[in-house]
C-alpha positions in Angstrom: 6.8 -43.8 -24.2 8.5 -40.8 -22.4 7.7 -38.7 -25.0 3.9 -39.7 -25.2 4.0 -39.2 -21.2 4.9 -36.0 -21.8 2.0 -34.5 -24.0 -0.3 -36.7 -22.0 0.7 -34.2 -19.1 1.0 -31.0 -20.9 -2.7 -32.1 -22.7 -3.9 -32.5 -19.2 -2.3 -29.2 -17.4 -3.9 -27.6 -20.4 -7.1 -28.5 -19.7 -7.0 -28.4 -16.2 -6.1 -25.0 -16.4 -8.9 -24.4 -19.1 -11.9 -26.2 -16.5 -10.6 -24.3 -13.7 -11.0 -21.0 -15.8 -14.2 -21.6 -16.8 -15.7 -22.6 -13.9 -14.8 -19.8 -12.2 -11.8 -21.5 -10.0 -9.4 -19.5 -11.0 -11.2 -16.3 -9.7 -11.9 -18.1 -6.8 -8.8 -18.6 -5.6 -8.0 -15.0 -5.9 -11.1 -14.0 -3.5 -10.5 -14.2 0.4 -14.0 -14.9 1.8 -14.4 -17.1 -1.0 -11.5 -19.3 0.4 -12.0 -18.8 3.9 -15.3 -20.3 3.6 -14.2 -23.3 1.2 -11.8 -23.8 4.1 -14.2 -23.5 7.2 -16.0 -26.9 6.8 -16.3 -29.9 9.1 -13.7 -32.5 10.4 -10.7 -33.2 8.4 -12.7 -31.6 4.9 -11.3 -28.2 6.0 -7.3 -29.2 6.3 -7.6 -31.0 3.0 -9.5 -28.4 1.1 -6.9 -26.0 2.1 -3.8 -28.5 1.3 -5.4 -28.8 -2.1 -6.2 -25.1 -2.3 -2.4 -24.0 -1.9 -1.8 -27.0 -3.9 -4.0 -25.5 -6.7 -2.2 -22.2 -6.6 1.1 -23.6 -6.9 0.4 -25.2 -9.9 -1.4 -22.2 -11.4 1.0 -19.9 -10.8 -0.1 -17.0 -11.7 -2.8 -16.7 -8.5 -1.2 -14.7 -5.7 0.1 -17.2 -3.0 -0.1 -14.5 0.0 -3.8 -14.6 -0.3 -4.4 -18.4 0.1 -1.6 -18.7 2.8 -3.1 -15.1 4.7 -6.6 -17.1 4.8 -5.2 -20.0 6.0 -3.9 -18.6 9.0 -7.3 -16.4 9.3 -9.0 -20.0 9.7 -6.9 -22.2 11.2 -4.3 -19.6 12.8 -0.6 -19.2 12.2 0.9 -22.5 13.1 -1.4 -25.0 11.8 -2.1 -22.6 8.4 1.4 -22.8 7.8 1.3 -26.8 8.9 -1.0 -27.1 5.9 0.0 -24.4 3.3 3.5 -25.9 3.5 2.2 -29.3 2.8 -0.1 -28.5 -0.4 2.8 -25.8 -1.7 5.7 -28.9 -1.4 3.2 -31.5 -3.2 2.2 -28.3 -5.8 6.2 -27.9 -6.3 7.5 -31.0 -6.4 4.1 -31.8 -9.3 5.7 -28.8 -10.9 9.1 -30.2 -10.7 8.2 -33.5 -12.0 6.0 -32.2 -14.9 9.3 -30.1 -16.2 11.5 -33.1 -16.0 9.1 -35.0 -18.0 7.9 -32.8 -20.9 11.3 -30.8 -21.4 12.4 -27.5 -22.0 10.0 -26.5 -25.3 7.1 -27.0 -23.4 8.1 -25.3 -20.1 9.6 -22.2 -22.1 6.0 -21.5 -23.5 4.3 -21.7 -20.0 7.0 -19.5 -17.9 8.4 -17.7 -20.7 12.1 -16.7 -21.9 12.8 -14.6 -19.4 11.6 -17.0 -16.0 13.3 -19.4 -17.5 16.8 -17.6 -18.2 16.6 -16.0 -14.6 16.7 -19.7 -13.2 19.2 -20.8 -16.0 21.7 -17.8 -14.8 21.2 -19.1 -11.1 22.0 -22.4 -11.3 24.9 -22.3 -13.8 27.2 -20.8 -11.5 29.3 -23.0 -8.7 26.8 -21.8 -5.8 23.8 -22.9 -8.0 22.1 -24.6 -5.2 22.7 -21.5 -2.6 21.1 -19.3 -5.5 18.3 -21.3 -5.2 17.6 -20.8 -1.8 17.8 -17.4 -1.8 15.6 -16.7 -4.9 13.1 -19.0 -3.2 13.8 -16.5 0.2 13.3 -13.0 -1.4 9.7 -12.1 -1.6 8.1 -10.9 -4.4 10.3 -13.7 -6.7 8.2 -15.7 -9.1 8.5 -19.1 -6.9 5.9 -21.2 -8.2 7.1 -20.6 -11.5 10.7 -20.9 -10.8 9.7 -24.5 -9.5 8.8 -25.8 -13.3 12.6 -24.1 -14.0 13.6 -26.0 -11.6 12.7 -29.0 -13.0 15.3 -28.5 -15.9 18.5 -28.4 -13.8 20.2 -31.4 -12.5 19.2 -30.9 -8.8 17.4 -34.3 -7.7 13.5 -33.7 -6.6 14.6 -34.8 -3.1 17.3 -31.8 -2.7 14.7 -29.1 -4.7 11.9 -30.0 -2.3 14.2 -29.0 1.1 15.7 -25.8 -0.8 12.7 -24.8 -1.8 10.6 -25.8 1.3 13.0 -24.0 3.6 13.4 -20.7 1.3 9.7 -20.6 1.4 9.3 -20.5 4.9 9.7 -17.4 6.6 7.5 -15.8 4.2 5.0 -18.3 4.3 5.2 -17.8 8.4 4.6 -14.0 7.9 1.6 -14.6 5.8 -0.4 -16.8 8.0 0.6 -15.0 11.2 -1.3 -12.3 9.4 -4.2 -14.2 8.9 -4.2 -15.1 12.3 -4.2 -11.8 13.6 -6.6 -10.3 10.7 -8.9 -13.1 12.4 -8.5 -11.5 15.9 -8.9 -7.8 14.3 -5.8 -7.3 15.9 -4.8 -4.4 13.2 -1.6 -3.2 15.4 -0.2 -6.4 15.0 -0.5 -6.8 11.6 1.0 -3.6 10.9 4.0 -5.0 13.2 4.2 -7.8 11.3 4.3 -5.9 8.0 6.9 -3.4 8.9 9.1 -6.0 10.5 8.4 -8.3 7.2 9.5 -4.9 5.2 12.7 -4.3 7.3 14.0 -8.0 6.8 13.3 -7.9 3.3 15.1 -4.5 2.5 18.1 -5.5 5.2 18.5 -8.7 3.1 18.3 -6.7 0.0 20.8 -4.6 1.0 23.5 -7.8 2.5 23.2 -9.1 -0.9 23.6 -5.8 -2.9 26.9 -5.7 -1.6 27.6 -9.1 -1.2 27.4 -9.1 -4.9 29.1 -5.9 -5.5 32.4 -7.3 -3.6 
């Protein structure tokens, strides 16, 4: 039964992935006044199409995340963008969690490949396995999404990845829609703010765990 689950699921990623290619989803995720104006509709439509938007993107990984979260904020500003770009990207990670767990590692080494795969492998085999997560989840630039079907191989419980994960995720995702927010207000000198000071944390945490390693 598990194992006819399992290519039920992979069938159906498969082809969810093919549909949303051919009709052009794919691309539209990737466009920004394509999104902001899926997003810009009436009463609770707009919240939900964006849930399901960074939803979407979670699950096809390979869309940029900072462009759905950056027009989430340009619509709905920075603090309810990120109410609802945190609430479609847990749902899209713990879906991506769930679908590893149940179709296994063969199937999950052909969509992320070898090397995806062996990055989250080497981070969760050591004793701090659950600390390595956070911070992979906290660097920018890291292959999140992807690293949440990984995920989904290790013994960590759904529960446990879902807070990691969620709370790696979230100073990033902060920076992104407090972007949008300000691209909204054309508020350029901000944004460039934002950036640098985005840059400066980044490099500063680079640096802490260069030699936190190196020790």
């Amino acid at each position: 039964m598990k194992k006819l689950l399992a290519v039920g699921l992979a069938a159906a990623l498969l082809l969810a992935f093919y549909a949303a290619w051919q009709t052009g989803l794919l691309g539209r995720l990737s466009n920004h006044e394509e999104l902001v104006s899926s997003m810009r509709q009436s009463g609770v439509r707009g919240p939900l199409i964006c849930i399901g938007i960074q939803f979407l993107q979670v699950v096809f990984f390979m869309v940029p995340g900072e462009i759905t979260q950056i027009a989430a904020g340009y619509v709905f500003g920075a603090w309810l963008g990120l109410l609802y770009s945190v609430i479609g990207i847990m749902l899209g990670s713990a879906f991506d969690f769930a679908f590893a767990r149940t179709v296994g590692q063969p199937v999950v080494r052909k969509i992320l490949g070898e090397r995806t795969l062996e990055r989250v492998d080497a981070a969760l085999s050591t004793q701090r396995g659950r600390s390595a997560l956070f911070v992979l989840f906290l660097i920018p630039g890291m292959p999140k999404d992807a690293m949440s079907y990984g995920a989904g191989l290790t013994k960590i419980g759904l529960g446990e990845f879902v807070a990691i994960s969620g709370l790696g995720r979230l100073p990033a995702l902060l920076f992104s829609t407090m972007i949008g927010d300000q691209l909204y207000d054309r508020n350029y000198t901000a944004v460039a703010i934002i950036v640098v000071v985005g840059a400066l944390v980044t490099l500063g945490f680079y640096l802490y765990q260069k030699r936190r390693t190196a020790t």
